[in-house]
C-alpha positions as CSV (number, residue, x, y, z in Angstrom):
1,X,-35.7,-108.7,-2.0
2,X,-39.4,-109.7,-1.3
3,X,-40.3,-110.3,2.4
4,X,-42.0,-114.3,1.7
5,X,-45.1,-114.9,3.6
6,X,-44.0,-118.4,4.7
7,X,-45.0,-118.7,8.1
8,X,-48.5,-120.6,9.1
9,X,-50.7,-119.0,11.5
10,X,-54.1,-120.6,12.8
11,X,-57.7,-118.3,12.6
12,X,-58.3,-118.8,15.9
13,X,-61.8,-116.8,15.7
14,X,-63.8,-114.3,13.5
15,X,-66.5,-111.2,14.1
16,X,-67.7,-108.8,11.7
17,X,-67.0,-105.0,12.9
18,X,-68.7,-103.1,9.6
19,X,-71.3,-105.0,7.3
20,X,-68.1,-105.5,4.7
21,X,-65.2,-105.8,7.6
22,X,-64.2,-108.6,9.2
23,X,-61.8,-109.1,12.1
24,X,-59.8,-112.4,11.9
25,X,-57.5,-113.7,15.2
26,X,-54.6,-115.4,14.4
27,X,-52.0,-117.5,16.2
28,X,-49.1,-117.7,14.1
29,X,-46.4,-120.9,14.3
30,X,-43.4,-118.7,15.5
31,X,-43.1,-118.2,18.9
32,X,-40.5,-115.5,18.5
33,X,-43.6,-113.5,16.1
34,X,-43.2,-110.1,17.5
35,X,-44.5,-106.7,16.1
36,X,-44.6,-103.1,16.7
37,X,-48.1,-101.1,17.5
38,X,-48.7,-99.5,14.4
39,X,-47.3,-102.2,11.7
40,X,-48.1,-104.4,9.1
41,X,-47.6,-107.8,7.8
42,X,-48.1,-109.6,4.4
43,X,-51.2,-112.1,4.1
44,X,-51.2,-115.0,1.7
45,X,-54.4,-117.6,1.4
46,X,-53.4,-119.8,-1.6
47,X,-53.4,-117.2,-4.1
48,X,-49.7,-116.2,-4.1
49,X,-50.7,-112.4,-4.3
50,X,-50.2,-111.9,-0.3
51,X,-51.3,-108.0,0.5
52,X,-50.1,-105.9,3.6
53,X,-52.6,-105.8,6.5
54,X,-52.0,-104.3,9.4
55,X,-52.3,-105.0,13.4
56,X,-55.1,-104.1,15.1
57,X,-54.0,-105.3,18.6
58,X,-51.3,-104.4,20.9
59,X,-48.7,-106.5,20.9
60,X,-49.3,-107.2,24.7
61,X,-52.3,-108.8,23.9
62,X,-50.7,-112.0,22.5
63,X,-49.8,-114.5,21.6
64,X,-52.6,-114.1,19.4
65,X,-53.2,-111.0,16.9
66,X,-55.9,-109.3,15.3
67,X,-56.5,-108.3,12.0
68,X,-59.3,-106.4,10.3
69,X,-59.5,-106.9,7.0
70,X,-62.3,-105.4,4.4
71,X,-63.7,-107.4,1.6
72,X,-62.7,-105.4,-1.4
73,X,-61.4,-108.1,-4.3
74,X,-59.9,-112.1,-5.1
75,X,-57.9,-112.1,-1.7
76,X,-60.3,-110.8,0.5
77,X,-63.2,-113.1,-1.0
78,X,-60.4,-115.8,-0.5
79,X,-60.5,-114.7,3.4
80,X,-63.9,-114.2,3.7
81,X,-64.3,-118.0,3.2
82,X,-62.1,-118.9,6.3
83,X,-63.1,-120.5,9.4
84,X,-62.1,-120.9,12.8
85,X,-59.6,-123.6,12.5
86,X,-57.9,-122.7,8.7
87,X,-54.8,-121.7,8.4
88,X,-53.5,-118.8,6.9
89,X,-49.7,-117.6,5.5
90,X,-47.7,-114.7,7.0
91,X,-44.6,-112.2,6.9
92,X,-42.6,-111.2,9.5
93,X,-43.7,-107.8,10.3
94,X,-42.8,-105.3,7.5
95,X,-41.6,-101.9,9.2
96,X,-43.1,-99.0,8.6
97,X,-43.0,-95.2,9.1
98,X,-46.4,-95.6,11.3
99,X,-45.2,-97.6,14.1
100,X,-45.4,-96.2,17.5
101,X,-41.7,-94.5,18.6
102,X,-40.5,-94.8,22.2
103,X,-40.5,-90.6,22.2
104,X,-43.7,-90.4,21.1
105,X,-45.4,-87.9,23.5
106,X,-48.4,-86.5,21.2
107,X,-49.5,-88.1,18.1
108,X,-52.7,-86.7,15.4
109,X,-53.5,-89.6,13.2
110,X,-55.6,-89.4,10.8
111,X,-57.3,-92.3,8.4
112,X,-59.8,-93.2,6.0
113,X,-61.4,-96.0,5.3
114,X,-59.1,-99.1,6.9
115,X,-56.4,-96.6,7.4
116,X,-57.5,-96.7,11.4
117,X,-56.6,-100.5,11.7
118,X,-52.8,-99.5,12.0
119,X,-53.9,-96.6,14.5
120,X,-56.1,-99.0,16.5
121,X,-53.0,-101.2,17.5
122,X,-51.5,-97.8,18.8
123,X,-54.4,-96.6,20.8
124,X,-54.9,-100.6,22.4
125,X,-51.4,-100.2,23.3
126,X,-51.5,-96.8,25.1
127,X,-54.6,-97.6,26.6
128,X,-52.8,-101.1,28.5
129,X,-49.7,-98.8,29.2
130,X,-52.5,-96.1,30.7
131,X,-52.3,-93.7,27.9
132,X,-48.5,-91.8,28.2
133,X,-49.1,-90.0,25.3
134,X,-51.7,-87.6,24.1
135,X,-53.8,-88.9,21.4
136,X,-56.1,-87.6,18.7
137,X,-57.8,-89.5,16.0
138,X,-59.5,-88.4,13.6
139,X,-61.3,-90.9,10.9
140,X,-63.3,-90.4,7.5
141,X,-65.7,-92.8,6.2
142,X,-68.5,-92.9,4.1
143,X,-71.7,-93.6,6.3
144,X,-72.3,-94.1,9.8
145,X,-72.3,-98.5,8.9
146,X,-69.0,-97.9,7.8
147,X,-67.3,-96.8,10.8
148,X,-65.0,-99.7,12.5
149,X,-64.5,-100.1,15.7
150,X,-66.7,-97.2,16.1
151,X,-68.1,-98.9,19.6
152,X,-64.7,-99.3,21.5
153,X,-63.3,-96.3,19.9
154,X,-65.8,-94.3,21.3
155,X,-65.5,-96.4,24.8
156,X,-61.8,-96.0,24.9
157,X,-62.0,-92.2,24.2
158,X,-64.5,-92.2,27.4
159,X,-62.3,-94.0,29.6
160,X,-59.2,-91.9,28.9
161,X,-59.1,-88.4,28.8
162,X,-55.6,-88.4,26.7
163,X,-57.5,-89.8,24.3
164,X,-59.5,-87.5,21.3
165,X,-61.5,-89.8,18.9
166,X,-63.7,-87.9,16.1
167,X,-65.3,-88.8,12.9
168,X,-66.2,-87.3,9.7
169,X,-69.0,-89.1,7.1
170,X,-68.5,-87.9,3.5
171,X,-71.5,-89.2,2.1
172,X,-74.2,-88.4,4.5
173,X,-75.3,-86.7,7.9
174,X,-77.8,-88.8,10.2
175,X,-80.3,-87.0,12.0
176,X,-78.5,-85.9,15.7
177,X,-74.9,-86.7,14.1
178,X,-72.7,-85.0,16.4
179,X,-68.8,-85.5,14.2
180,X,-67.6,-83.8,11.0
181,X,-69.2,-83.9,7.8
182,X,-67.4,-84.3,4.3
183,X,-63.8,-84.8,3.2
184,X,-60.9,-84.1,5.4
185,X,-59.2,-80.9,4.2
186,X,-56.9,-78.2,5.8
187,X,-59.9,-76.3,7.2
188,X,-61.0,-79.4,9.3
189,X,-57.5,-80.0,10.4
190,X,-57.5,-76.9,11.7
191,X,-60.8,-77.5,13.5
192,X,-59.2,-80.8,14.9
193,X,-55.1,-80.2,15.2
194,X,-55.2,-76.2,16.3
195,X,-51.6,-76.7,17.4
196,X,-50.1,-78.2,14.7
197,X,-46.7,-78.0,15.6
198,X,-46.5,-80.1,18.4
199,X,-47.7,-83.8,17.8
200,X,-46.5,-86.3,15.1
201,X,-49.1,-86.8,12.2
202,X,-49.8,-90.0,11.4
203,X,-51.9,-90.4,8.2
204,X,-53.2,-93.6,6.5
205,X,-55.7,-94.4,4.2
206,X,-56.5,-94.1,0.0
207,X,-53.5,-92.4,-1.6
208,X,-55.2,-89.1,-2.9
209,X,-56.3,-88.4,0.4
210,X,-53.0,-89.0,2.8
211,X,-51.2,-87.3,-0.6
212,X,-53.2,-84.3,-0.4
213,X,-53.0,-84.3,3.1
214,X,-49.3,-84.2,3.8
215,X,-48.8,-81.4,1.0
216,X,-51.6,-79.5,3.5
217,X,-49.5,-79.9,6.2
218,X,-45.7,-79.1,5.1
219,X,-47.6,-76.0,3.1
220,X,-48.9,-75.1,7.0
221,X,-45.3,-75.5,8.2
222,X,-45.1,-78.9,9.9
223,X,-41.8,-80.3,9.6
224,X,-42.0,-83.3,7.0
225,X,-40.2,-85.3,9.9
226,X,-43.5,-85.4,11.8
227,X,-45.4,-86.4,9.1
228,X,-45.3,-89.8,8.9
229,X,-47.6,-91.6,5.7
């Protein structure tokens, strides 16, 4: 049975985090809304197509969510045309494998692309509940302008020691660029995840990649109940 995106929520506020990424607030008209760090909801503007997009704050941070959304296509132009004060239509939150799990001790997560918004809402989390678990991220984008959140990512890994942020850029390497470079394959997990064994992998982001990606890492031995997609 489809999940119906029938409940209203407000855009309370808008900022762009990437030249072609926008992060929209929301206050949604349910005041028993209630989500887990690492899930997703379903987004309609008028269209009737409503697409998943997940949480980029902790849920401690409400009432009042976050979402960052790319512009990529008829929904996302739809988006790009709100305002502070427009109303949008939502799901309740959609579960997913990705969410953060009360015996989570050490996660690896690893994204491309928009595949760090779900990963953001874990790390805001951890970081108001002062960081219980070990955390690494690693995230793949194109250039250097494409990085989101790059700015706080890099603040919050500064601020908490548990916390291991790195990025790779595919299609170019600045002058003084001090992350990965190129596509995220077994040998960089390696570089990254020595111990594979021990955290939960969290992977999000185009298809081919977290596909590829998961056969690396039950081919390595990493039970495929700690691989989470």
């Amino acid at each position: 049975m489809a999940i119906p995106a029938d409940i209203v929520a407000t855009v309370t506020s808008l900022r762009d985090t990437t030249h072609d990424t926008r992060v929209f607030s929301l206050r949604p008209h349910a005041d028993d809304y209630a989500f887990l760090p690492g899930q997703h909801c379903l987004v309609d503007a008028g269209l009737q197509r409503p697409r998943p997009f997940s949480f980029t704050t902790s849920p401690l941070q409400g009432p009042e969510f976050e979402l960052a959304i790319k512009r990529e296509g008829v929904l996302t132009d739809r988006l790009f045309t709100l305002k502070a004060g427009n109303v949008v239509h939502i799901s309740r939150p959609l579960p997913s494998r990705l969410a953060l799990r009360p015996d989570d001790t050490e996660l690896a997560m690893v994204a491309g692309g928009t595949g760090v918004t779900p990963f953001m809402s874990i790390i805001r989390d951890a970081a108001l509940h002062h960081l219980p678990a070990r955390l690494r991220l690693l995230c793949a984008h194109r250039t250097a302008a494409d990085i989101i959140f790059r700015s706080e990512l890099e603040e919050l890994s500064r601020a908490h020691p548990a916390l291991t942020v790195m990025f790779t850029l595919t299609r170019e390497q600045p002058a003084g660029w001090l992350g990965e470079h190129g596509r995220v394959d077994a040998a960089m997990l390696h570089r990254q995840f020595p111990d594979w064994q021990h955290p939960r992998f969290l992977l999000c982001g185009p298809p081919p990649m977290v596909v590829a990606l998961r056969r690396e890492l039950l081919a390595a031995g990493v039970p495929a109940d700690r691989v989470a997609v």
